[in-house]
Backbone as numpy.savetxt, mean C-alpha at the origin, in Angstrom:
# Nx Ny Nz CAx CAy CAz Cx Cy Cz
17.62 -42.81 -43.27 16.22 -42.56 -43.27 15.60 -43.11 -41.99
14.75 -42.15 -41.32 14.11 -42.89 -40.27 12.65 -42.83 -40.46
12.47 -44.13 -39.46 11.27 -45.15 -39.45 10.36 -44.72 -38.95
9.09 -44.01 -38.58 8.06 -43.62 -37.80 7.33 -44.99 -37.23
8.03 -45.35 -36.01 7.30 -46.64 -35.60 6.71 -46.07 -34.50
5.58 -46.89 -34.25 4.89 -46.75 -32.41 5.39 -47.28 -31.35
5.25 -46.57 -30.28 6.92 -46.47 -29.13 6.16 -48.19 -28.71
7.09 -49.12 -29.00 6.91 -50.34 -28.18 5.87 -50.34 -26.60
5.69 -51.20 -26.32 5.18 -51.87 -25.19 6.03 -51.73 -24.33
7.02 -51.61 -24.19 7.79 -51.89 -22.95 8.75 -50.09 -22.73
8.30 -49.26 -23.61 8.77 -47.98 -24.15 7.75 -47.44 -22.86
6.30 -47.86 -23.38 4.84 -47.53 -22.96 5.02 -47.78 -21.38
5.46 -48.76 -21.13 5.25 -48.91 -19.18 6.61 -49.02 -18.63
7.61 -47.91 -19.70 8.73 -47.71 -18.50 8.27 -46.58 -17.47
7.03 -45.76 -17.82 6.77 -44.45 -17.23 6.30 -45.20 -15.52
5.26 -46.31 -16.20 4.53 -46.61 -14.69 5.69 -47.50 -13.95
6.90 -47.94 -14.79 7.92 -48.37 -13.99 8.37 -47.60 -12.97
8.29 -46.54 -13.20 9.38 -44.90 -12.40 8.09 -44.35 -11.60
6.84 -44.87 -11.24 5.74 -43.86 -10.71 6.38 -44.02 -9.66
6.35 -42.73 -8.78 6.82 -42.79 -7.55 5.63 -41.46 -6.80
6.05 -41.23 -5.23 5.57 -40.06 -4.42 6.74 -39.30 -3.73
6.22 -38.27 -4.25 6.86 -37.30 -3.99 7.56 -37.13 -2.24
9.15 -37.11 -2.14 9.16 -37.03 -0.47 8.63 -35.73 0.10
8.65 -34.76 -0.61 8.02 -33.33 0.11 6.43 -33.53 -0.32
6.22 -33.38 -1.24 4.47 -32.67 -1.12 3.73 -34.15 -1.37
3.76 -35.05 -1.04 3.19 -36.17 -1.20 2.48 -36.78 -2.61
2.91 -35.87 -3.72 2.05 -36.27 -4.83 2.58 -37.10 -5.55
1.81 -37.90 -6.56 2.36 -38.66 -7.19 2.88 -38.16 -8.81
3.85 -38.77 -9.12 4.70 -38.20 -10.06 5.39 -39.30 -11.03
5.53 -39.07 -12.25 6.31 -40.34 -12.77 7.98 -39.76 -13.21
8.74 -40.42 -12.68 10.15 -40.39 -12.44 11.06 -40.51 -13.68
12.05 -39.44 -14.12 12.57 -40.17 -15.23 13.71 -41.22 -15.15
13.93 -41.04 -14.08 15.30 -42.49 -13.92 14.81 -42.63 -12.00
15.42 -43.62 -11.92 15.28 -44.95 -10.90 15.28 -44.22 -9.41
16.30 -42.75 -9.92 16.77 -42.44 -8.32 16.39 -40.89 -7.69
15.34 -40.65 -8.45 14.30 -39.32 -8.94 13.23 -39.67 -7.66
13.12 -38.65 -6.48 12.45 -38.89 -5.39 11.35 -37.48 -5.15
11.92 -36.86 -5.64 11.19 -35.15 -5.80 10.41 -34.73 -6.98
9.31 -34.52 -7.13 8.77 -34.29 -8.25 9.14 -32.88 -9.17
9.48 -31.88 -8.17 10.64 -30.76 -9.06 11.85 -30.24 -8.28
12.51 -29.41 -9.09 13.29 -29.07 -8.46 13.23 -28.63 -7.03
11.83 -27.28 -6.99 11.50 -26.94 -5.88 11.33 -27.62 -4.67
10.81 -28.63 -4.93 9.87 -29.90 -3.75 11.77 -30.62 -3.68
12.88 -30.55 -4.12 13.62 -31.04 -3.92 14.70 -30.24 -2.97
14.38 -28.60 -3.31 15.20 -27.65 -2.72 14.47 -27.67 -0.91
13.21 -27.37 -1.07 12.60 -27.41 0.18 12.83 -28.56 1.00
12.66 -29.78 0.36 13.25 -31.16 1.41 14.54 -31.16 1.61
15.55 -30.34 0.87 16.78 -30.08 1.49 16.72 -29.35 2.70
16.09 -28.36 2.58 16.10 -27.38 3.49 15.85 -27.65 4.85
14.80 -28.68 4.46 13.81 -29.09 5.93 14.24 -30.14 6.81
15.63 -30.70 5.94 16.00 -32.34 6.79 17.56 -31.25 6.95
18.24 -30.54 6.28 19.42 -29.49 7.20 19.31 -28.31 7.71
18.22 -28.09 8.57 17.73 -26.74 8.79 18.77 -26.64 10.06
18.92 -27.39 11.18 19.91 -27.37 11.82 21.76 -26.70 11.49
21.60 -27.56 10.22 23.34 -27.66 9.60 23.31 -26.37 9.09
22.38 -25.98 8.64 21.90 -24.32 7.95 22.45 -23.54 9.38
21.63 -23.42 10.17 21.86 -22.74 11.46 23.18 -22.59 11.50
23.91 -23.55 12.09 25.36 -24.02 13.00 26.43 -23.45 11.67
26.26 -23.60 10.07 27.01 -22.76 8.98 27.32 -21.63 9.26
26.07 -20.59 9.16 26.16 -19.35 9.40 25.89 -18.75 10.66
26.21 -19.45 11.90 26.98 -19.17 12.90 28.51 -19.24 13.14
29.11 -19.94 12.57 30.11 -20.76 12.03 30.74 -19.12 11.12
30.22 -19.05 10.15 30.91 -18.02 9.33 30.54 -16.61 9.74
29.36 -16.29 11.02 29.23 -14.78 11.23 30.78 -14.68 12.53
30.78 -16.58 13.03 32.11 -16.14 13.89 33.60 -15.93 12.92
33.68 -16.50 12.19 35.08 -16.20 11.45 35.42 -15.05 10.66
33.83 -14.31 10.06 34.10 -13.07 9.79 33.19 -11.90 10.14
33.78 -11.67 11.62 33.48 -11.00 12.90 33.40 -9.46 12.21
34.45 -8.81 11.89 35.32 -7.69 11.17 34.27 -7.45 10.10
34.13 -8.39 8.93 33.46 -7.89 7.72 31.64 -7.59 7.87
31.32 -8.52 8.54 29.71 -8.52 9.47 29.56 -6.86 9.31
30.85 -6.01 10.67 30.74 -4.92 11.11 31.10 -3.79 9.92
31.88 -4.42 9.17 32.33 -3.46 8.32 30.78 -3.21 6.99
30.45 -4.08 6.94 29.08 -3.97 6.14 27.96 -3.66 6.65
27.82 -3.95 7.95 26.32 -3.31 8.71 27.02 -1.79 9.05
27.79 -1.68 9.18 28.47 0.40 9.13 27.91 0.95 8.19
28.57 0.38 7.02 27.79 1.03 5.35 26.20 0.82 5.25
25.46 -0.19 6.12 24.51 0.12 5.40 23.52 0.46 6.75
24.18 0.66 7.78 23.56 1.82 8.52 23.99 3.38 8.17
24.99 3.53 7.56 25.53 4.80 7.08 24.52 5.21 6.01
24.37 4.69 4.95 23.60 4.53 3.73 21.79 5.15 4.24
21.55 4.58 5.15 20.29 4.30 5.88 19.88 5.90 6.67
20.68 5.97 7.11 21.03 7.02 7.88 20.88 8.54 6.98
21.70 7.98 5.88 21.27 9.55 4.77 19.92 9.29 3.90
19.81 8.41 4.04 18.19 8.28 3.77 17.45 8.84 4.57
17.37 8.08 5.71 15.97 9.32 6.92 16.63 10.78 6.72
17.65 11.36 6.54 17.97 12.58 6.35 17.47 13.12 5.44
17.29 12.67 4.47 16.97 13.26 2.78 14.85 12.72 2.67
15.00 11.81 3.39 13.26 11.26 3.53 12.57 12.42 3.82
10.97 12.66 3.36 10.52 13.85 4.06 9.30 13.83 5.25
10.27 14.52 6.05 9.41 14.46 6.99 8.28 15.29 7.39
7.08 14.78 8.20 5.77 15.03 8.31 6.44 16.59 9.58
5.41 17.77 9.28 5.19 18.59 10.45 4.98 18.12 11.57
5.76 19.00 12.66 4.93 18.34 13.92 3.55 18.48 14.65
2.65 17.92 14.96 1.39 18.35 15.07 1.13 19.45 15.77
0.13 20.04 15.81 0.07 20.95 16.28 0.53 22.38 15.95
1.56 22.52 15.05 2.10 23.39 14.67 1.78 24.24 13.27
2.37 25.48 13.05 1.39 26.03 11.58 1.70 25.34 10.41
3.27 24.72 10.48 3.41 23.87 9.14 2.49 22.49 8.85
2.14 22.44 10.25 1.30 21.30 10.42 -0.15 21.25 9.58
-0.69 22.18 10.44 -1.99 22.76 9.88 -2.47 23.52 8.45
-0.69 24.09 7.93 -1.10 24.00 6.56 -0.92 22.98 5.60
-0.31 22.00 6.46 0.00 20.71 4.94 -1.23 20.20 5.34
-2.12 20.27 6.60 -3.76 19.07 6.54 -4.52 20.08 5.37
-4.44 21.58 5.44 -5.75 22.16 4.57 -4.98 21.40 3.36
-3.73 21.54 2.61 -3.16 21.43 1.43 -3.71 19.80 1.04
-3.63 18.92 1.79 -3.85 17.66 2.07 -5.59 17.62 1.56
-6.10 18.16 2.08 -7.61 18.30 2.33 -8.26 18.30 0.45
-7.67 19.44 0.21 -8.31 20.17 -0.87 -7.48 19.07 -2.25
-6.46 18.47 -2.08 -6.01 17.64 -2.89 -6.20 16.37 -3.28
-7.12 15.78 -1.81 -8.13 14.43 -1.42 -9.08 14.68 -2.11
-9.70 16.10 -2.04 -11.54 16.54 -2.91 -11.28 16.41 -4.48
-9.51 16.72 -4.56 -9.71 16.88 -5.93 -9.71 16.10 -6.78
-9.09 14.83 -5.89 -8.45 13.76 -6.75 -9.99 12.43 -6.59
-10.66 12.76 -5.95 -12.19 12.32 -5.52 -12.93 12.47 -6.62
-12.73 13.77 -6.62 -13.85 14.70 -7.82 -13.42 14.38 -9.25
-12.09 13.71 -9.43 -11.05 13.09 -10.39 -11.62 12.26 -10.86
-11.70 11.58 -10.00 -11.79 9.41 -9.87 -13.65 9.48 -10.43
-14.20 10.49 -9.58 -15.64 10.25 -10.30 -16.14 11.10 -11.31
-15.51 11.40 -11.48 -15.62 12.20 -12.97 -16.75 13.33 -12.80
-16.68 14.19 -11.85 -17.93 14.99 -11.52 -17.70 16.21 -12.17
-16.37 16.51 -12.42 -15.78 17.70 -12.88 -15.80 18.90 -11.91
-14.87 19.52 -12.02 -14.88 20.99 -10.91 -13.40 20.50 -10.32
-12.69 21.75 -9.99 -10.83 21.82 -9.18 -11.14 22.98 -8.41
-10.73 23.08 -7.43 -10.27 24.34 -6.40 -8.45 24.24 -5.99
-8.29 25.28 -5.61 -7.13 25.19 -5.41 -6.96 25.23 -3.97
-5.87 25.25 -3.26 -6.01 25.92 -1.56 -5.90 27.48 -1.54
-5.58 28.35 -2.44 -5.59 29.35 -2.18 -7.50 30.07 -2.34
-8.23 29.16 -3.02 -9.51 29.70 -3.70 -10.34 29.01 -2.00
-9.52 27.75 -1.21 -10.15 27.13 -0.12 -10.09 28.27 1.55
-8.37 28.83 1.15 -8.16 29.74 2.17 -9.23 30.89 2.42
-9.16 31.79 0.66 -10.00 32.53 0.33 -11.51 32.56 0.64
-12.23 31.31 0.27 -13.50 31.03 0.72 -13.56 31.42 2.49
-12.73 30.16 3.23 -12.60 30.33 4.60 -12.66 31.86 5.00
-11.50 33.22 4.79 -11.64 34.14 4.89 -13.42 34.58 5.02
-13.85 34.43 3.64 -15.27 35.10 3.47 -16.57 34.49 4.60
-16.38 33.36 5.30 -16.55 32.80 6.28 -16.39 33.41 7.41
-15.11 34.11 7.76 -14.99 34.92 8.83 -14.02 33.57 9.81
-13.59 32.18 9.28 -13.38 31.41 9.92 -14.09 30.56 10.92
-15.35 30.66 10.19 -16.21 30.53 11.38 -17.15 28.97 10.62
-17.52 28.34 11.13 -18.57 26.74 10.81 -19.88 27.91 10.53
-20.67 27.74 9.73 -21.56 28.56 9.58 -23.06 27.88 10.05
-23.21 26.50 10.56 -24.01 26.57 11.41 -23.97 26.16 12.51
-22.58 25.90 13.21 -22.82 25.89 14.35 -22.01 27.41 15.13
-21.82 28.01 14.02 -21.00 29.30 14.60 -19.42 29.12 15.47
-19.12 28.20 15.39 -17.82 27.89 16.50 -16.45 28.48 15.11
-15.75 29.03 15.68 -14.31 29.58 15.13 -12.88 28.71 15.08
-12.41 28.94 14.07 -11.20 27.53 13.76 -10.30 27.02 14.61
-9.99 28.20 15.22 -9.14 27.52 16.52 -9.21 26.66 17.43
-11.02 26.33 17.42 -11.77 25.46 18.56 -11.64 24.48 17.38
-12.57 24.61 16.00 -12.28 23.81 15.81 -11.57 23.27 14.29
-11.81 22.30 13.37 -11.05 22.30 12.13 -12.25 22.28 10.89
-11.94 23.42 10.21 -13.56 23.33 8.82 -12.92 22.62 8.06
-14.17 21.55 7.32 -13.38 20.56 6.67 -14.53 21.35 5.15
-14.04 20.98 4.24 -14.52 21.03 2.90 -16.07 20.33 2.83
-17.40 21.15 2.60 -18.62 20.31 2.23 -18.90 20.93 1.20
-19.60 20.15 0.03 -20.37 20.59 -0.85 -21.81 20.52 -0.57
-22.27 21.62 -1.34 -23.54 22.24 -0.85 -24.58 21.42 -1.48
-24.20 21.41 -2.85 -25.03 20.20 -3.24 -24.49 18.88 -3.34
-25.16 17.86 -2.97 -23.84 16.79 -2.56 -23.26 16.04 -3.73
-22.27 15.36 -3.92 -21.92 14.74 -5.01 -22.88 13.32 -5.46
-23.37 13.33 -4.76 -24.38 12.04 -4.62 -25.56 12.75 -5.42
-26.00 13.83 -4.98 -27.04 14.39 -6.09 -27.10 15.17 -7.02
-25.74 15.22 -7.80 -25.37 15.42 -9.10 -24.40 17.23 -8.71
-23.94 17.01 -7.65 -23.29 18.49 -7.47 -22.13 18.18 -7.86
-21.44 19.53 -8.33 -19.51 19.54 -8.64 -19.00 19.90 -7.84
-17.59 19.70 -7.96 -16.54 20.26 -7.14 -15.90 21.36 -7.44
-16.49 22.77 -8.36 -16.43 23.77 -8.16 -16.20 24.63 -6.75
-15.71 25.79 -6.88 -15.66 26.25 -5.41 -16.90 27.39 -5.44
-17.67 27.46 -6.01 -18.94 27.82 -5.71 -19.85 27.00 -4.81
-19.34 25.25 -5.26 -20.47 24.64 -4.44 -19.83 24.01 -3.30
-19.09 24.98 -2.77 -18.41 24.31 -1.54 -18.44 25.39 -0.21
-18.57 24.70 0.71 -18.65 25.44 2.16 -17.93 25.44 3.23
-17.09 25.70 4.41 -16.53 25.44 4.92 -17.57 24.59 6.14
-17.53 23.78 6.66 -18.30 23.44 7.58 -17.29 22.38 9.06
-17.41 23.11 10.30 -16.93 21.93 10.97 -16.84 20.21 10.76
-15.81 19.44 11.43 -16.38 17.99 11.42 -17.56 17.88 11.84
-18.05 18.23 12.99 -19.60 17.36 13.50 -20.90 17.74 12.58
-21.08 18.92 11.98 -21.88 19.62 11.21 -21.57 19.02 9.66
-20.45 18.87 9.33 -20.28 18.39 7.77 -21.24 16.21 8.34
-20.70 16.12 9.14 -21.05 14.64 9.43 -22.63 14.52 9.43
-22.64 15.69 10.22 -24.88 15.66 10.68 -25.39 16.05 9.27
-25.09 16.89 8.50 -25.65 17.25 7.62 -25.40 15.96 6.18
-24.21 15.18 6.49 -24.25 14.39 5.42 -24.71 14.34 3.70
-25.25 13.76 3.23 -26.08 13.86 2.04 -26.84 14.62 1.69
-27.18 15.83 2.21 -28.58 16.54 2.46 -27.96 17.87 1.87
-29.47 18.55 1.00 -28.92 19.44 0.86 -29.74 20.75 1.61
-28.60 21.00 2.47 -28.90 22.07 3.64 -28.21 22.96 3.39
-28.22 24.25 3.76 -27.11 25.09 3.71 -27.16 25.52 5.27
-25.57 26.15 5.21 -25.21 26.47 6.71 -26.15 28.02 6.66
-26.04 28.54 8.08 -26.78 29.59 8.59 -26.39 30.55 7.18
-24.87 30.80 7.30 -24.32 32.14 6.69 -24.07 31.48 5.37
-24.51 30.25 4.75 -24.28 29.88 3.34 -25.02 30.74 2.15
-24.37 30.27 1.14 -24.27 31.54 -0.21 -25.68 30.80 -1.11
């Protein structure tokens, strides 16, 4: 049968017997035996680290010289490995070019949608309903009249999303960068707008 006694007096100040500071992070800590200098493991791994950082070095110089052969035989595989990766990775069009220019419209109309997503405004277009529009445009910025080749029509809504418009493709226009920028928030329509 055991006794429920209260831990003695001398039970009580073995703790402040063992108070010690920590050799890494300077804090104070109470120790469970005599020869306890680190307050955890961590603060014990790091003061290893930091008083053989040298012996660390001179090791694994030491072992990249003795196994010269295996070094090479493992950086092969995992430049090999690496290698069919950028192969299989997908890569971007090169600028300037038509694959180029159709992944920015595809890009474009998938940014509005996922916009029009996030704020819950409701309305989807597709790129073929964005191409289509453009067509009825003539390819052309409709108020500053300039043609796509000069420059790039970016997606505006006519009524803006700021003042309760959707992202239907009714309420959308093709409009250059500088003209979608000047016109901003406002609800303007271009020269040839619907």
């Amino acid at each position: 049968m055991k006794l429920n006694r209260a831990p003695s007096s001398v039970a009580k100040n073995m703790w402040s017997m063992f108070k010690r500071i920590c050799q890494n992070c300077k804090k104070d800590f109470a120790a469970k035996t005599e020869r306890r200098v680190y307050c955890s493991s961590e603060c014990k791994w790091q003061g290893w680290y930091q008083k053989n950082k040298g012996k660390r070095k001179e090791s694994s110089r030491l072992w990249y010289r003795r196994n010269k052969e295996k070094v090479k035989r493992s950086s092969k595989i995992w430049w090999d490995r690496k290698g069919k990766y950028l192969e299989k990775r997908h890569t971007y069009p090169q600028k300037g070019s038509k694959e180029w220019f159709l992944y920015r419209q595809k890009r474009q109309v998938i940014d509005q949608n996922r916009i029009a997503k996030i704020k819950d405004i409701g309305g989807r277009f597709s790129l073929r309903e964005w191409q289509k529009l453009k067509e009825q445009f003539s390819y052309t910025c409709p108020t500053c009249g300039r043609r796509e080749p000069q420059i790039h029509l970016t997606i505006d809504h006519i009524t803006p999303i700021s003042k309760g418009g959707n992202n239907w493709i009714e309420n959308i226009q093709p409009l250059c960068k500088i003209c979608n920028l000047r016109k901003g928030a406002k609800l303007l329509l271009g020269e040839g707008g619907r």
